[in-house]
Phi, psi and omega in degrees: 000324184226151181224108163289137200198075187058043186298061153336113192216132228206143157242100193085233163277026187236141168263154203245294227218140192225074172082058185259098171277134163177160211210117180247102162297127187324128161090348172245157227243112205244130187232159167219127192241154186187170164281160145346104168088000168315334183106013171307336174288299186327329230258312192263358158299325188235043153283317185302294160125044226225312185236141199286149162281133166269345181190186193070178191229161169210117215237135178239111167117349212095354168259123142328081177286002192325296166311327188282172196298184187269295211311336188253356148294343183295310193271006159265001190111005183243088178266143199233117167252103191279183184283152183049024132116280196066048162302169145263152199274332185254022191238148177288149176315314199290312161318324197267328181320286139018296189273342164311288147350296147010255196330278201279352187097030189060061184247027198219174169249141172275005170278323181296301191292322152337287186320285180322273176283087170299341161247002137293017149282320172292334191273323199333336183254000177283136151355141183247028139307308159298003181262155151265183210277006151281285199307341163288320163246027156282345192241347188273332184264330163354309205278290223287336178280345157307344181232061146049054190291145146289304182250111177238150175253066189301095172252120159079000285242320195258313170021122185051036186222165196266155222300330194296327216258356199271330166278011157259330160319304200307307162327316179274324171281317151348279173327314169309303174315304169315321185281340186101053169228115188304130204251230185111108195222115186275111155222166152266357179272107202286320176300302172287347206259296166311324181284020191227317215278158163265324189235187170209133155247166150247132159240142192209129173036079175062005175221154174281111171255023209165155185166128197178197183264157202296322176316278190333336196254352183292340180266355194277135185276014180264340156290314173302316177272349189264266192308318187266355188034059162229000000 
């Protein structure tokens, strides 16, 4: 479904992303784990098309999107819940659903979301600035399942949040995967992140340095001491 191909991204003169190869197949649920500043965010901003590619190629279905707008990768399917939620904060939960929707034409149900997040249905007429910071990204991926992903792209998902919510959080991208929605998911909590993925790349300072089955890297010990603090 996705092809990365020596993919490259610079902020000015600093390079961000150096030659990135990766490969997402339809239905597997793919994780990329790194410290601070590997460039995992750079990495799905401009999968997102959010941050422009300096070289390389980015191809989803077999078409080259390298050039194309975020918006027309949003209707082809490629959707981003980006790190640290970004709701509107003065807008109603059901609104911010709402808005998700947009993009693709009303093509997600706000009942399928409902199902998922049982309290953001209880919450539905409240400010979604009034949630808390679980629940606020129970409503950033809501949003995002609302314009249907082909492709979703989950940056940071547990990011501040306390273990309980982060194993429920975890729970739901798992439920995604079952259902057959293609993931591609950046955390630093490296441990929750493996325990969901089928492959892992690792990254470091713009590069892919490792890349394997998700077991398989639970066992690697140069991961386990960089990520895992064992």
């Amino acid at each position: 479904m996705l092809e990365l191909s020596g993919l490259k991204s610079r902020y000015g003169r600093i390079p961000a992303l150096d030659g990135i190869d990766l490969r997402i197949s339809a239905g597997e649920l793919v994780a990329i784990v790194g410290a601070n500043g590997a460039g995992k965010t750079t990495l799905l901003r401009t999968i997102s098309g959010v941050q422009p590619a300096s070289g390389g190629t980015i191809r989803f279905d077999g078409t080259d999107i390298s050039r194309a707008s975020s918006r027309r990768r949003v209707r082809m399917g490629i959707v981003q819940v980006p790190e640290g939620r970004q709701v509107f904060g003065p807008l109603s939960v059901e609104d911010n659903l709402r808005l998700g929707a947009f993009a693709r034409g009303s093509a997600g149900t706000l009942e399928a979301v409902w199902a998922m997040f049982p309290v953001l249905a209880e919450r539905r007429a409240d400010a979604a600035g009034a949630l808390s910071g679980g629940q606020q990204q129970m409503l950033a991926i809501g949003r995002a399942l609302m314009s249907a992903p082909r492709l979703l792209l989950l940056d940071e998902p547990s990011m501040g949040l306390a273990p309980r919510l982060v194993a429920e959080i975890f729970a739901r991208v798992a439920e995604l995967k079952a259902r057959g929605t293609t993931i591609l998911l950046v955390d630093q909590n490296a441990r929750a992140a493996l325990s969901v993925a089928e492959r892992c790349y690792v990254m470091e300072t713009g590069r892919i340095v490792l890349e394997g089955e998700a077991e398989a890297l639970l066992g690697d010990a140069q991961v386990r001491r960089a990520y895992l603090g064992l």
